[in-house]
Backbone as a chain_set.jsonl record, in Angstrom:
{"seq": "XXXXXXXXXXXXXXXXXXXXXXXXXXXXXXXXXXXXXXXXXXXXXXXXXXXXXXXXXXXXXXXXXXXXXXXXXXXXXXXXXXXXXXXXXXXXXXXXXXXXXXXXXXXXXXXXXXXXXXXXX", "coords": {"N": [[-26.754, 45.671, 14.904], [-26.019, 42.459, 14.785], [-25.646, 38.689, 15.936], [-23.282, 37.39, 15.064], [-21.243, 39.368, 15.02], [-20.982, 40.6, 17.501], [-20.217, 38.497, 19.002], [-17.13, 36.933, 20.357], [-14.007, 36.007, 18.095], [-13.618, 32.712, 16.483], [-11.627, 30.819, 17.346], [-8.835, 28.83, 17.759], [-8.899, 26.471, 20.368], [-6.422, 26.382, 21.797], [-4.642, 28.707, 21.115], [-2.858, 31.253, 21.677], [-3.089, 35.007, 22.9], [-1.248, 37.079, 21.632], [2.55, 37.358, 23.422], [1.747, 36.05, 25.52], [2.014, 33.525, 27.805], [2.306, 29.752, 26.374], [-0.8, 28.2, 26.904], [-1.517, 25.168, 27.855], [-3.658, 23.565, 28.586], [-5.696, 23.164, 26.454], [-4.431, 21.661, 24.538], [-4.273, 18.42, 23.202], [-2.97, 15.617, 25.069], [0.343, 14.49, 24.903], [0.488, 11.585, 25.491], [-2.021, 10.495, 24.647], [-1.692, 10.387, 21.936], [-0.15, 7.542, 20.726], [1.779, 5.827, 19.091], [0.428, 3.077, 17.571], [-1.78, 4.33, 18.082], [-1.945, 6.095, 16.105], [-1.43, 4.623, 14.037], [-3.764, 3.025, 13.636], [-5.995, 4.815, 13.202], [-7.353, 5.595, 15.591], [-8.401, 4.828, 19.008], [-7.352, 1.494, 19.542], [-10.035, -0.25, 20.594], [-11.984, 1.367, 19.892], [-11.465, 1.267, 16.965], [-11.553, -1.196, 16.106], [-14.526, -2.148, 16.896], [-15.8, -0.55, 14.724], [-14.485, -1.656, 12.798], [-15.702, -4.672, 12.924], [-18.459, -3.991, 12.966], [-18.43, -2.846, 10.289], [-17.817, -5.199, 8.725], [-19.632, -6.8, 9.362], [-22.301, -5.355, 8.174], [-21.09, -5.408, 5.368], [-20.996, -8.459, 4.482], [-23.408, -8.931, 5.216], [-24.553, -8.023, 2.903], [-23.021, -9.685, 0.748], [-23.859, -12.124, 1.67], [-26.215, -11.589, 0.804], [-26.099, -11.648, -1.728], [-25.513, -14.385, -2.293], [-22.448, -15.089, -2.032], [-20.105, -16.796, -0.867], [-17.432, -16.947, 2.315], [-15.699, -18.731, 1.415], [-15.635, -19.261, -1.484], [-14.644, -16.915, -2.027], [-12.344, -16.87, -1.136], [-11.175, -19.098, -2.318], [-11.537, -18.193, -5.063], [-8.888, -16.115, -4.604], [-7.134, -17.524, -4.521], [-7.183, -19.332, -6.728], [-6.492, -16.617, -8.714], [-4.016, -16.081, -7.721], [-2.633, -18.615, -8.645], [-3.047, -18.514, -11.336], [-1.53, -15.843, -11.742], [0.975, -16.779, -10.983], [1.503, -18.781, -12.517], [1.546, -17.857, -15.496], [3.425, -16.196, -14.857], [5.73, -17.392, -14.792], [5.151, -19.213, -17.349], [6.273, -17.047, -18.657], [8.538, -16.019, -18.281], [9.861, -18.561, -18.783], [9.582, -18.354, -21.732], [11.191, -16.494, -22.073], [13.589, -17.157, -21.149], [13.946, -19.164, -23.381], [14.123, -17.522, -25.838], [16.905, -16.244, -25.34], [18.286, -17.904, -24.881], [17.752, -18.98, -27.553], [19.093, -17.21, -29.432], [21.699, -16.539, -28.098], [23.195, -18.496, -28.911], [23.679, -18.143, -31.684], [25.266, -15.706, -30.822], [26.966, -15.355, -29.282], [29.291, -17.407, -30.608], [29.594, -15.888, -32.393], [30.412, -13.385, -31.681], [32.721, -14.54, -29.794], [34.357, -15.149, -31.465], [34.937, -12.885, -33.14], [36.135, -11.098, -30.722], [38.676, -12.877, -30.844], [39.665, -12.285, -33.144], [40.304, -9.397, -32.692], [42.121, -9.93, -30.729], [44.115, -10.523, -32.533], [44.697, -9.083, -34.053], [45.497, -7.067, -32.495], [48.22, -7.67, -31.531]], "CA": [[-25.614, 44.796, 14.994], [-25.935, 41.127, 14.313], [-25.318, 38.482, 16.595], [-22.253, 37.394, 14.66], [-20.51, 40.588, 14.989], [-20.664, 40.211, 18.775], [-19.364, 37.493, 19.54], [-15.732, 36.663, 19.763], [-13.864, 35.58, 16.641], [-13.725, 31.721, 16.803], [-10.32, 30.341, 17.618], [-8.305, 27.505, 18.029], [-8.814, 26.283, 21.952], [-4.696, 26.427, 22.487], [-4.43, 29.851, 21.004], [-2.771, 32.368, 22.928], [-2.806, 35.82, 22.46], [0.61, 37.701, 21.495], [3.2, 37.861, 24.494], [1.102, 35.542, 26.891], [2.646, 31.717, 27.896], [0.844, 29.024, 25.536], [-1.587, 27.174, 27.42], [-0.936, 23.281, 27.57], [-5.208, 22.64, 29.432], [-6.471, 22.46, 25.934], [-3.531, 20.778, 23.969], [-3.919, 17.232, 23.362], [-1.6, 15.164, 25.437], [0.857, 13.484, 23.655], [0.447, 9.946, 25.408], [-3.035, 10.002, 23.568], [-1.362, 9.82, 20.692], [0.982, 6.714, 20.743], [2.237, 5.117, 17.651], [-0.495, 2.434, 17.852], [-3.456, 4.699, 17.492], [-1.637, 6.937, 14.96], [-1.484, 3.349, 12.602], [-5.191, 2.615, 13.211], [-6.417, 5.852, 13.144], [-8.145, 5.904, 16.436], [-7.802, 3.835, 19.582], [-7.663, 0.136, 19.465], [-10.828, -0.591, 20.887], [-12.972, 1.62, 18.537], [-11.126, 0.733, 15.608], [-12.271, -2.803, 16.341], [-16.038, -1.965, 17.192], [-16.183, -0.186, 13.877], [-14.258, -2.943, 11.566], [-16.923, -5.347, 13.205], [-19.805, -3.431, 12.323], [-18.557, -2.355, 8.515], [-18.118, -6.356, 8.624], [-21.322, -7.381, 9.2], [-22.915, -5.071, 6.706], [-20.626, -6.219, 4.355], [-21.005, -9.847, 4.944], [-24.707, -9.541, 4.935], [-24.348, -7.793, 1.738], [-22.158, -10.524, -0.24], [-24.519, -13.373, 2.114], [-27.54, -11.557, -0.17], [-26.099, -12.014, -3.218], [-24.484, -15.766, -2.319], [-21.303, -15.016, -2.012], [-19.56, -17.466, 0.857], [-16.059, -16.675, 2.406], [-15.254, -20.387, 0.791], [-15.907, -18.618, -2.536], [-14.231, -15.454, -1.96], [-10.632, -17.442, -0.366], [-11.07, -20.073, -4.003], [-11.302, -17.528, -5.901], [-8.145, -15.218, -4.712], [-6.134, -18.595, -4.809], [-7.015, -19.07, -8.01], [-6.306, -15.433, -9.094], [-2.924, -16.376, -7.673], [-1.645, -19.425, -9.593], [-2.654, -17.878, -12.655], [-0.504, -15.237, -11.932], [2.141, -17.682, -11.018], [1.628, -19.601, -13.805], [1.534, -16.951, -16.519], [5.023, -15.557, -15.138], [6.919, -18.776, -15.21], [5.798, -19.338, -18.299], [6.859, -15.813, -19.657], [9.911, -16.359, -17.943], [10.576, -19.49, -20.186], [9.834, -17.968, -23.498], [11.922, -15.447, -22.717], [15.055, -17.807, -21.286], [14.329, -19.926, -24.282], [14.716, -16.793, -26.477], [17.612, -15.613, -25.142], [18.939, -19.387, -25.528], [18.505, -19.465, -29.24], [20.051, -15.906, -29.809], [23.102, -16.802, -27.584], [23.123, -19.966, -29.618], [24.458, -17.4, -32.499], [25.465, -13.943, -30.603], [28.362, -15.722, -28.246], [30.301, -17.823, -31.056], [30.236, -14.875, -33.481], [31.528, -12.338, -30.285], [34.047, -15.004, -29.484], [35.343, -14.684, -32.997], [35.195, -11.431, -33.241], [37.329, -11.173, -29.867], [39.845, -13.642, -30.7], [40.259, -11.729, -34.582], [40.653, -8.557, -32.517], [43.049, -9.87, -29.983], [45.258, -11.292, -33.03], [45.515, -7.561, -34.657], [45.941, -5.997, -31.633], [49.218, -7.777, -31.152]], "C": [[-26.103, 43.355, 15.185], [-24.772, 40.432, 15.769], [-23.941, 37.816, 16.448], [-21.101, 37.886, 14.985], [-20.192, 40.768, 16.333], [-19.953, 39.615, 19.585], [-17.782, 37.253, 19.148], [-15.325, 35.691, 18.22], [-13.357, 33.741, 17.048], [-12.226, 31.392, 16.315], [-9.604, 29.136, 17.715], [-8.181, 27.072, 19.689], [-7.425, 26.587, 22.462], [-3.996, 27.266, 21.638], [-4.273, 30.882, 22.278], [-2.258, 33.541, 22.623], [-1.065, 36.144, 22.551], [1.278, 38.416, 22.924], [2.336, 37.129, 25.684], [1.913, 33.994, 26.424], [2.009, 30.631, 27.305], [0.506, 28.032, 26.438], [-1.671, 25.952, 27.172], [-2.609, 22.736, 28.245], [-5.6, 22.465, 27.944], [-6.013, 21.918, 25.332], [-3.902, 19.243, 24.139], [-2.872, 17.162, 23.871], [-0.67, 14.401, 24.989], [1.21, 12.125, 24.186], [-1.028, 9.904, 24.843], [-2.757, 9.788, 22.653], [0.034, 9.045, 20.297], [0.683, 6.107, 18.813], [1.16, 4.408, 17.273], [-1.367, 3.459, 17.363], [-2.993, 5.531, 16.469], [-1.963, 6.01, 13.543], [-2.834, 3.109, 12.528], [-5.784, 3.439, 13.156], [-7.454, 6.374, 14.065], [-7.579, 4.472, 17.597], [-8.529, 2.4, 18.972], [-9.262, -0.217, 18.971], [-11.969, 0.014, 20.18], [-13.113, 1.375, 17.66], [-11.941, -0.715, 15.514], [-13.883, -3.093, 16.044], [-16.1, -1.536, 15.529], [-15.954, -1.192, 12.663], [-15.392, -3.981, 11.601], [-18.514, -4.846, 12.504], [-19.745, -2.952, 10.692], [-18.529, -4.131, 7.858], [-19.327, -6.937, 8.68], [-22.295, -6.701, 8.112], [-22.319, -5.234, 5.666], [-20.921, -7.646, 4.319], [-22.722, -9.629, 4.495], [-25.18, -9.276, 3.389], [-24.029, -9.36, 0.771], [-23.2, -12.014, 0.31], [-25.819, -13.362, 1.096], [-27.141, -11.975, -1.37], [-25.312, -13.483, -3.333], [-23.776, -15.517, -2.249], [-20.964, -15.496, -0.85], [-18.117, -17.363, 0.299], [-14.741, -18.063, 1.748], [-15.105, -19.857, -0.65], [-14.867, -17.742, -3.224], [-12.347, -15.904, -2.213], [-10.353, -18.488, -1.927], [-10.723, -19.096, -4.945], [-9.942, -16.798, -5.898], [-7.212, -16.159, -4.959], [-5.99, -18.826, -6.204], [-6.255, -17.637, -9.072], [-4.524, -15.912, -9.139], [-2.09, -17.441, -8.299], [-2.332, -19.414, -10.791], [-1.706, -16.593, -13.078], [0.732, -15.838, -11.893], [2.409, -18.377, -12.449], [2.1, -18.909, -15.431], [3.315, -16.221, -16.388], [5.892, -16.392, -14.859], [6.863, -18.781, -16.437], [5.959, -18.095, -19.579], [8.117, -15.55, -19.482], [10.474, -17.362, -18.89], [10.554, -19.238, -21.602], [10.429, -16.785, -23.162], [13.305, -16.568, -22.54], [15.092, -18.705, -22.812], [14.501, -18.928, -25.991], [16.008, -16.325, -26.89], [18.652, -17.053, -25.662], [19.629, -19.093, -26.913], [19.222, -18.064, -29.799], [20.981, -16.084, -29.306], [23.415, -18.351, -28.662], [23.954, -19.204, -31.167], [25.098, -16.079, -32.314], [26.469, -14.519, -30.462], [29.377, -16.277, -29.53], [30.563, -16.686, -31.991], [31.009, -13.725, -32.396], [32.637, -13.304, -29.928], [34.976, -14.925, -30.603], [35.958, -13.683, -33.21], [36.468, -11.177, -31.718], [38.714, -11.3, -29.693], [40.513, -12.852, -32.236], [40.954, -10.433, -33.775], [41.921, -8.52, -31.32], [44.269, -10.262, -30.585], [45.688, -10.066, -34.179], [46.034, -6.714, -34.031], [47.409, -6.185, -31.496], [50.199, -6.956, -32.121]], "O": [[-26.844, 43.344, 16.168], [-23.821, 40.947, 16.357], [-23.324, 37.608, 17.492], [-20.087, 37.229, 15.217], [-19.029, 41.133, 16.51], [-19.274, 39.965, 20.55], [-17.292, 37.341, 18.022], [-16.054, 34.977, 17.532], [-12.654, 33.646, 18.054], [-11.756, 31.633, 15.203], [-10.438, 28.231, 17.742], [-7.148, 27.481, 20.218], [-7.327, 27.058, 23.595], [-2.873, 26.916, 21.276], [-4.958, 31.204, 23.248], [-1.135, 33.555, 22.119], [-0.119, 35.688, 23.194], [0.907, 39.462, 23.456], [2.285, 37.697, 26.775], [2.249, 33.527, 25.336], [0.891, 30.476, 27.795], [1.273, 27.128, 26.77], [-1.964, 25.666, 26.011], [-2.754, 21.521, 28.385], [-6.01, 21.307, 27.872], [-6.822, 21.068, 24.959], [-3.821, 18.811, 25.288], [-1.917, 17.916, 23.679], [-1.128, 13.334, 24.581], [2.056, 11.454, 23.594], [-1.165, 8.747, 24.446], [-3.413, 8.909, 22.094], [1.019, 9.561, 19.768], [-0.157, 6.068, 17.914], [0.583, 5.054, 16.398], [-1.688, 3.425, 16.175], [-3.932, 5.761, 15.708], [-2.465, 6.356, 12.474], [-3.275, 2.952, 11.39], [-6.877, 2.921, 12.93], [-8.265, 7.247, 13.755], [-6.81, 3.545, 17.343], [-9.563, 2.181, 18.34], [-9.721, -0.392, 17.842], [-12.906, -0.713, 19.852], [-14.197, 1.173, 17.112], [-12.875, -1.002, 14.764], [-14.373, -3.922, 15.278], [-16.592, -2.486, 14.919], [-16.783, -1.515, 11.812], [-16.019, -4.232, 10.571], [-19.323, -5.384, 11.748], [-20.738, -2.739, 9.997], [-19.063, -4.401, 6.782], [-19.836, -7.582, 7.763], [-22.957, -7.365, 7.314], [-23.087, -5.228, 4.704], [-21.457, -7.536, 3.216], [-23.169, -10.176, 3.488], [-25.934, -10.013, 2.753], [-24.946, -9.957, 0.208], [-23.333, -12.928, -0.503], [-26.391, -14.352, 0.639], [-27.88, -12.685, -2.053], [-24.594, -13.731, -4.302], [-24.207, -15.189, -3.354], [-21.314, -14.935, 0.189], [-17.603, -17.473, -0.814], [-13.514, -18.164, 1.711], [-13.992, -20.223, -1.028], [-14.4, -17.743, -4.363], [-11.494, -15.502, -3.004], [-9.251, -18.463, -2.475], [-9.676, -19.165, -5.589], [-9.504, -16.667, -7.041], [-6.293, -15.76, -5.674], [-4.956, -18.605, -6.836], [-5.565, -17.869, -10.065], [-3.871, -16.063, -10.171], [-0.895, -17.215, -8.489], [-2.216, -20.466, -11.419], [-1.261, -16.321, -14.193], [1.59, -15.49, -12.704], [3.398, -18.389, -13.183], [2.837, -19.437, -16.264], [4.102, -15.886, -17.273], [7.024, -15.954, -14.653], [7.879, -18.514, -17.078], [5.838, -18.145, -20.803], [8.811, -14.954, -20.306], [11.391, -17.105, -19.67], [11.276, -19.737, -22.464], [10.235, -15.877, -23.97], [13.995, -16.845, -23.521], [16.184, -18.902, -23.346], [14.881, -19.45, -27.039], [16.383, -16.054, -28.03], [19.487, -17.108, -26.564], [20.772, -18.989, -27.359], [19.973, -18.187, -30.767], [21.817, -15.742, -30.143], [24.5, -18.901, -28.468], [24.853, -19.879, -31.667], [25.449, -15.373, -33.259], [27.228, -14.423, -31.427], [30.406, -15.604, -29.588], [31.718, -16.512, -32.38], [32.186, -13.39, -32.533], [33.693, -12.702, -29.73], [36.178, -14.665, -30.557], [37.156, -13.495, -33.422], [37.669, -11.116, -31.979], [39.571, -10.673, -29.072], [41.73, -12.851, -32.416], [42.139, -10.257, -34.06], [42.548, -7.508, -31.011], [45.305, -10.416, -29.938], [46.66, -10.079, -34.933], [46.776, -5.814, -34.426], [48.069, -5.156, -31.346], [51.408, -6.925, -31.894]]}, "num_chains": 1, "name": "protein.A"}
């Protein structure tokens, strides 16, 4: 017999056999898990320690290859008023589309309107 086979079958700590009261000693308590550490996915104060430290090896990363946070902040600005820019002016070739097609849709529908409100009578 194998030492496997021996040993109890491995359980969940706040398992309780059938017909016994469920044990609340190995249950997490549920003020460990406030809203707060549910959003950062651990408490505060680790979360922190760890962003810091994936920061710095990042940082020294982007410092090897030149890359400064002056760089980084130019660049996303930029990113941004070419997106701005590009959907204003796709916005105006479309209002100035819509322009010159109302420029002949509306007086022929007002026609049409006024012919059909003078058979209806």
């Amino acid at each position: 017999m194998s030492e496997d086979e021996s040993s109890p079958p491995k359980i969940p700590p706040y398992w309780t056999a059938p017909g016994q009261p469920p044990s609340t000693s190995n249950v997490p308590a549920p003020h460990d898990e406030t809203p707060l550490n549910r959003f950062l996915g651990g408490s505060p104060g680790g979360v922190f320690l760890r962003l810091v430290f994936v920061s710095l090896i990042v940082g020294a990363f982007l410092m090897w290859l030149d890359i400064r946070p002056a760089d980084i902040f130019r660049a996303i600005n930029d990113l941004i008023n070419r997106i701005w820019g590009l959907g204003f002016d796709a916005i105006r070739e479309i209002a100035d589309y819509i322009l010159a097609g109302a420029a002949i849709v509306v007086p022929v529908w007002l026609v049409l309107r006024l012919m059909n409100m003078r058979n209806g009578r």
